[in-house]
N, C-alpha and C positions, 0 to 999 in steps of 0.2 A: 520430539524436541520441545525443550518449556520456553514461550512466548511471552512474553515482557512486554506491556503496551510501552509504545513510543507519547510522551508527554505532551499535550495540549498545548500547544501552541498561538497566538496569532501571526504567528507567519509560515510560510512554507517550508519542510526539511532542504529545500533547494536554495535557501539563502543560508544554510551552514554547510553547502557543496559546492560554494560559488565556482569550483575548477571543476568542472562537470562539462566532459566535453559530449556526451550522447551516453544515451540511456537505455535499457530493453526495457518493458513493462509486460508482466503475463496476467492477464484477468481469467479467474475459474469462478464457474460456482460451484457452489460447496453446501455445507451443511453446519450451522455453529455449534461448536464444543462449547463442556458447561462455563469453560473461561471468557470465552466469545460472546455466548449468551449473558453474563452475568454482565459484563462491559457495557454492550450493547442495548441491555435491557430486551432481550428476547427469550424467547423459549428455546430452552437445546433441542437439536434439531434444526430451526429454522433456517429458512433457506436465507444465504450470505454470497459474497462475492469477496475472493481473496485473492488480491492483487500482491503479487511477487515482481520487484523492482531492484534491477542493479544497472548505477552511474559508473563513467566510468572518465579517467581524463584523458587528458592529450595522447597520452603515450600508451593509453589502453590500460592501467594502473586502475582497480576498484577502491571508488571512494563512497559508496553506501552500495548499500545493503538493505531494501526491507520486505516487509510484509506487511500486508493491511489487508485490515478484516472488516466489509462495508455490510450496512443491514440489505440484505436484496430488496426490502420496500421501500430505500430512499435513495438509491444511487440512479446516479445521470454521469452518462459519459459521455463526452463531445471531443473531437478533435479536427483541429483544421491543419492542414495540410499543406505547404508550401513549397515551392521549387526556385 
């Protein structure tokens, strides 16, 4: 399947989802393809991290959809956790 980067933004794809009632997120590592590489500025091959994200609303209705492809030598992932 051909990947289409999602456009630079300064704000976050979640202010054009504002009905976004919960989310899945899957992180893999991977390996970048020469489109990945060439974006990224790395060598194919390189070790990446491709995170697969689908929002979803109230009613369980999918409102995105994406994929993202981070360099494995500058991603940081944090999450906090509330009840």
């Amino acid at each position: 399947m051909a990947r289409t980067p999602w456009p630079a933004t300064s704000g976050s794809h979640w202010s054009a989802v504002g009905c976004a009632a919960g989310s899945s997120y899957m992180l893999v590592a991977s390996l970048a393809d020469p489109l990945s590489a060439t974006i990224l500025g790395v060598e194919v091959v390189a070790p990446v991290l491709v995170g697969d994200e689908i929002a979803m609303a109230h009613d369980g209705t999918p409102v995105l959809l994406a994929t993202n492809t981070f360099r494995g030598d500058t991603y940081r992932f944090q999450v906090e956790l509330h009840h």
